[in-house]
C-alpha positions as CSV (number, residue, x, y, z in Angstrom):
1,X,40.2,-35.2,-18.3
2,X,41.3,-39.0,-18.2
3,X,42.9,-39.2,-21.1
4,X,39.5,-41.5,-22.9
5,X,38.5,-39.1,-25.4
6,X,42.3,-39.1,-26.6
7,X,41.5,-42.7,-27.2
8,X,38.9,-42.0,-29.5
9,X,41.0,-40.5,-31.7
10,X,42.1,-41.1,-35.4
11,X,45.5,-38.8,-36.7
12,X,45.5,-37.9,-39.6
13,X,47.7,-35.2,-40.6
14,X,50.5,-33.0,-39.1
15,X,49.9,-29.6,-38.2
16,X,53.3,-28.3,-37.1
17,X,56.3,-29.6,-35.3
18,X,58.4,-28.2,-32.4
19,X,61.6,-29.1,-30.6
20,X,60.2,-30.8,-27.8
21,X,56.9,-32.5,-29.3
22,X,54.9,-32.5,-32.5
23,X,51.1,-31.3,-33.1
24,X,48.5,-33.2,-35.4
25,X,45.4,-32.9,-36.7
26,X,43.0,-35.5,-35.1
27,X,39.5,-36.9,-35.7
28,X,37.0,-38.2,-33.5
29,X,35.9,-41.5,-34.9
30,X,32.1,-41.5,-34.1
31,X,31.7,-37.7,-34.3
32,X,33.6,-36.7,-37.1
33,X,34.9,-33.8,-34.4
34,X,38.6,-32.4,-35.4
35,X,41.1,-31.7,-32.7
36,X,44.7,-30.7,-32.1
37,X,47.1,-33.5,-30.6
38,X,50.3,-32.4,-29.5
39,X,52.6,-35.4,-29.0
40,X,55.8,-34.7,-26.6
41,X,58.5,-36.7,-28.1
42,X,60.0,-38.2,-24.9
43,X,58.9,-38.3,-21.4
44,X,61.3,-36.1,-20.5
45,X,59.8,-33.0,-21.5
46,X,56.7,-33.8,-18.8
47,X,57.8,-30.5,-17.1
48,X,56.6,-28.1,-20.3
49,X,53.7,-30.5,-20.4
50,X,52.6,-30.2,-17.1
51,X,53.1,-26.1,-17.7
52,X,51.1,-26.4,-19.9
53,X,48.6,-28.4,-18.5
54,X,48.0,-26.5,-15.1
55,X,48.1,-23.1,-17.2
56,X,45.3,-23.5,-19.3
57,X,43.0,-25.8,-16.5
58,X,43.1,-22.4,-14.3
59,X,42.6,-19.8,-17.3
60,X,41.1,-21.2,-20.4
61,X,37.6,-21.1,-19.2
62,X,37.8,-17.5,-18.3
63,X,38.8,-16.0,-21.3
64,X,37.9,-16.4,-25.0
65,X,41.3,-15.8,-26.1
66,X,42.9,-18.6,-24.5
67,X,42.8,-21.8,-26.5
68,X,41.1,-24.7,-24.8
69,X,42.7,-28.2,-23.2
70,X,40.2,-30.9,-23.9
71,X,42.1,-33.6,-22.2
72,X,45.7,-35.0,-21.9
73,X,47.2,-38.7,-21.1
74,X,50.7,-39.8,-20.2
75,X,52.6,-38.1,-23.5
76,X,50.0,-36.1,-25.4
77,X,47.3,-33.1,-24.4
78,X,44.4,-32.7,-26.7
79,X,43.5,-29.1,-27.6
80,X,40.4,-27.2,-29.7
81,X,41.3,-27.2,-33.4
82,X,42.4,-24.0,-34.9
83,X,41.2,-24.1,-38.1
84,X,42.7,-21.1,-39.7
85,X,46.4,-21.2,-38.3
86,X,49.1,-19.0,-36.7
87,X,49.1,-15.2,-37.1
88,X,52.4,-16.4,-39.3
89,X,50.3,-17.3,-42.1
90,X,48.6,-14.2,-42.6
91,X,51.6,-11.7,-41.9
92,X,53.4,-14.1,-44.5
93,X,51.2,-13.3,-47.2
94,X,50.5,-9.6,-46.1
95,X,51.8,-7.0,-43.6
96,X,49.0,-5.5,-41.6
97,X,47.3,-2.0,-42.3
98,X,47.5,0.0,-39.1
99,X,43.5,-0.1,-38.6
100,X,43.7,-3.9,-38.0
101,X,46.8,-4.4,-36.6
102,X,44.9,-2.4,-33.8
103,X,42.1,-4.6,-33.6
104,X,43.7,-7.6,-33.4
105,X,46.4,-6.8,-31.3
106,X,44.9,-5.2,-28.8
107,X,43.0,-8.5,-28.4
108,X,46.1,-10.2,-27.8
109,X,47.3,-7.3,-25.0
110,X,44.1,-7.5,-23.7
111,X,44.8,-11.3,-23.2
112,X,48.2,-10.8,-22.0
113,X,47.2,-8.7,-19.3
114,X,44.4,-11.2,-18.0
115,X,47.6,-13.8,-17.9
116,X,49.2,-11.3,-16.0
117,X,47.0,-10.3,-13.6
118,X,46.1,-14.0,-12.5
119,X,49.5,-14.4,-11.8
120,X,51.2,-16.0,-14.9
121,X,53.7,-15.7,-17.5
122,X,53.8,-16.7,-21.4
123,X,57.8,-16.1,-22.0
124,X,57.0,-17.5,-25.6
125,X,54.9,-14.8,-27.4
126,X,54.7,-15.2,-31.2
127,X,53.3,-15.2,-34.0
128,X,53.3,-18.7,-34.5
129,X,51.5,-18.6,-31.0
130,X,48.5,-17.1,-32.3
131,X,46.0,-19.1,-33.4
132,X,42.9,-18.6,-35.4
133,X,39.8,-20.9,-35.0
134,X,36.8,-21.4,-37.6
135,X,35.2,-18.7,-36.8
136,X,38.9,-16.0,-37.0
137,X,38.8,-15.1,-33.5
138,X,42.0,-15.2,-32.3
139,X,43.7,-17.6,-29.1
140,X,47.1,-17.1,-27.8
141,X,48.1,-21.2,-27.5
142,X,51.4,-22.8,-26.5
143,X,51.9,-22.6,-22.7
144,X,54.8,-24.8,-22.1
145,X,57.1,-22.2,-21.3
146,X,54.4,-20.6,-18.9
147,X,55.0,-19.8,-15.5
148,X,53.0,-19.2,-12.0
149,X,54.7,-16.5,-10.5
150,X,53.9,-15.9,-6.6
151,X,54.3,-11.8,-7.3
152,X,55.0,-9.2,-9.6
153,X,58.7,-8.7,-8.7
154,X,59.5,-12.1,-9.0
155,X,63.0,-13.2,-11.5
156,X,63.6,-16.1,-13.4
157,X,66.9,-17.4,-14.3
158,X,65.8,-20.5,-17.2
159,X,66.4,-18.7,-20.3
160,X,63.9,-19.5,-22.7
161,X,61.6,-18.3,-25.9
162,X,62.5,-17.8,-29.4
163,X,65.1,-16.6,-31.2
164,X,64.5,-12.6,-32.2
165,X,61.7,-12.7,-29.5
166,X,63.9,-12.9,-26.7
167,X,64.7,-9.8,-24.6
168,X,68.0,-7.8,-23.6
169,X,67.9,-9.3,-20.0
170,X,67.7,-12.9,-21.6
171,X,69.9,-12.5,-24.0
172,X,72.6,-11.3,-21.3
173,X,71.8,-14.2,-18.9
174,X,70.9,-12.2,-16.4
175,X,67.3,-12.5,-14.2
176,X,64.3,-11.2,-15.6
177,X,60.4,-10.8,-14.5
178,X,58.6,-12.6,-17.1
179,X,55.6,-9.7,-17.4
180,X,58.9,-7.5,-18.6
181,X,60.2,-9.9,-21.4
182,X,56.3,-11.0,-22.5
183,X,56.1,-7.5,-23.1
184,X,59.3,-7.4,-25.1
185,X,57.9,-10.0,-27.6
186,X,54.4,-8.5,-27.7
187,X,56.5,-5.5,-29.1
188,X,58.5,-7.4,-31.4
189,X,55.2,-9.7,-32.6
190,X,53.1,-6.2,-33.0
191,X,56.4,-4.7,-35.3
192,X,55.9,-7.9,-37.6
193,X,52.4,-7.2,-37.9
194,X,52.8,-3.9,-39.5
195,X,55.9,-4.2,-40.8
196,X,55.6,-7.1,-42.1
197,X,59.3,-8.0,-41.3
198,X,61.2,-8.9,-37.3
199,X,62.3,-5.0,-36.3
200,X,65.9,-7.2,-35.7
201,X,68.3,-10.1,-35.6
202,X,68.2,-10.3,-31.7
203,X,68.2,-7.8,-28.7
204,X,71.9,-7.4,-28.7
205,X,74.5,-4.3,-28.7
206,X,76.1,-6.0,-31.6
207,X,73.0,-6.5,-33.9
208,X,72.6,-4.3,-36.7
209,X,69.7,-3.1,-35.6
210,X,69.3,-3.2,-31.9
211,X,72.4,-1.5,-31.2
212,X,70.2,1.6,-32.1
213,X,68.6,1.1,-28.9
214,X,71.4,0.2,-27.2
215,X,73.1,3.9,-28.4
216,X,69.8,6.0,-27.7
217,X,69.5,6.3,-31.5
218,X,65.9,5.6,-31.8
219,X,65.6,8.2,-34.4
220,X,68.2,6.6,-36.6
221,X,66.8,3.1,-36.4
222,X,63.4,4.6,-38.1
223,X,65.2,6.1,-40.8
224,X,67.2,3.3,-41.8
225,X,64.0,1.1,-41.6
226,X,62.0,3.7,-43.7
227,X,64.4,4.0,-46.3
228,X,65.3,0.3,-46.3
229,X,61.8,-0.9,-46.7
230,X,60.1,1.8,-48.3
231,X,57.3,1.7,-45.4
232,X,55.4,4.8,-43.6
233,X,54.5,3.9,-40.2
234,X,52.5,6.3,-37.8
235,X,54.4,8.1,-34.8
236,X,52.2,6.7,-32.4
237,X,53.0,3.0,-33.6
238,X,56.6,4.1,-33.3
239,X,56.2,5.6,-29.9
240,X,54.7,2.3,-28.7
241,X,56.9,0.0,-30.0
242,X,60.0,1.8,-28.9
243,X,58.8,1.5,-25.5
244,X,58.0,-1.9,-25.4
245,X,61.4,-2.9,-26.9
246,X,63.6,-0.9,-24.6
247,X,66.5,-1.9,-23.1
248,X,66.1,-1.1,-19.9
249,X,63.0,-3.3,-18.5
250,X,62.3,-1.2,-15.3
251,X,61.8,1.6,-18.2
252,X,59.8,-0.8,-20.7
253,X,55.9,0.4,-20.9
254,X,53.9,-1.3,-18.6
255,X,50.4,-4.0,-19.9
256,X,48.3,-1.4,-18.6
257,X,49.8,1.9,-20.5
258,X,50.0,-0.3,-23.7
259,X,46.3,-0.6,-23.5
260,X,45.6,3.2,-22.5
261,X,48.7,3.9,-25.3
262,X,47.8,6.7,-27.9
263,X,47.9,4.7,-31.2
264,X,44.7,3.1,-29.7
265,X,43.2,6.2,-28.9
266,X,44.2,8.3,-31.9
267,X,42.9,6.6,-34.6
268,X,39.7,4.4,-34.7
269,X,39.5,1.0,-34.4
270,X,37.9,-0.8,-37.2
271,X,34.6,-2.8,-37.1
272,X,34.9,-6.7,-35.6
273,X,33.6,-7.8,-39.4
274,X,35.8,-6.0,-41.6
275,X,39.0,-7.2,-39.6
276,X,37.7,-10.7,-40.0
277,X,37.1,-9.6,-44.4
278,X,40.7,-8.2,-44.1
279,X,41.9,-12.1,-42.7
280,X,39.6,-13.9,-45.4
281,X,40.8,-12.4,-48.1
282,X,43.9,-13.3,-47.1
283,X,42.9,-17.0,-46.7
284,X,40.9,-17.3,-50.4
């Protein structure tokens, strides 16, 4: 990675744009090959580059859900194209029935615990963060707010993530352990899925609905949702998500539990192919 296939490189289009740098769609001249470019927009922000860059050289080739870093210069990094977008898109157009929502986000935990348990964090978990490639199989992409963490106790004190993502702990400026708050927005990203809607404003005692939580008042927050929304959830999806939202993060549900968690077990998982029908006919 020298930065000469960059060179190679024609832009065409923009894909999406952030605060700190802006991705595009770019062609290989002689092979007609598409790629992602994203673009920092001053040198400056070399730190979240080079996040990102050391992140995905030690995991990308080990796991198929990890989008892949082609090669990177001075102000860009060149990544895989995703050809069928964020997890955004499709939640946009349609919430989730609970059969899929399974299937795909237990590919995303599954992920999330492989990040884990070779000793990084995400701390920006979204659905904008999940990409889909040509063939719908999903990739969890943006790792410039990643982190190497030398063990499993260890706190950060840089705030960072996205709005309505972010958990209690960050929210109150307090230190955190990154496994804690990716798990907080794993929960938040799963509730959009099937919902079809955030669960809340932000993780605060003050938010309309948050301070549920806050007050113990799970029960409440359910019924306000249900009758708001006019949407029937399973108890087992509630279960889950109210433990990966808690306040408390030494009481939030652990990578491992969420995996082994009944909503998994209880009901079966659809086929690979009709998940990947359910997307398409999203798409066309």
């Amino acid at each position: 990675m020298d930065g000469q296939l960059i060179k190679n490189l024609q832009i065409t289009k923009v894909l999406g744009q952030g605060q700190t740098c802006i991705v595009k769609l770019a062609q290989n001249k002689q092979t007609q090959q598409n790629y992602a470019i994203k673009i920092y927009h001053k040198l400056t922000n070399n730190v979240e580059k080079s996040q990102e860059i050391f992140a995905l050289k030690t995991l990308q080739n080990k796991n198929p859900h990890i989008i892949n870093l082609l090669d990177f210069d001075e102000k860009s990094i060149l990544l895989e194209y995703m050809q069928f977008g964020e997890l955004f898109d499709f939640v946009s157009k349609q919430r989730f029935p609970e059969k899929y929502a399974k299937f795909f986000f237990f590919k995303i935990a599954s992920t999330l615990k492989f990040i884990h348990d070779n000793n990084f964090v995400h701390r920006d978990i979204k659905l904008e963060n999940i990409l889909f490639d040509q063939n719908l199989d999903l990739k969890i992409a943006d790792f410039g707010f990643s982190a190497k963490i030398k063990d499993t106790d260890a706190k950060f004190d840089k705030y960072m993530g996205t709005q309505g993502y972010m958990a209690p702990e960050i929210e109150k400026k307090t230190p955190y352990q990154g496994q804690k708050v990716d798990i907080f927005a794993s929960g938040v990203l799963l509730f959009c899925i099937v919902v079809g809607i955030p669960p809340f404003f932000k993780a605060t005692e003050n938010d309309p609905y948050y301070k549920f939580f806050y007050q113990k008042k799970i029960s409440e927050y359910w019924d306000m949702i249900q009758q708001k929304y006019k949407i029937q959830v399973s108890e087992d999806f509630k279960n889950l998500f109210n433990k990966m939202v808690c306040v408390d993060p030494e009481n939030r549900i652990s990578i491992e539990n969420i995996l082994e968690h009944e909503w998994f077990e209880n009901q079966a998982f659809c086929e690979e192919n009709e998940a990947k029908i359910f997307l398409k006919s999203l798409i066309f």
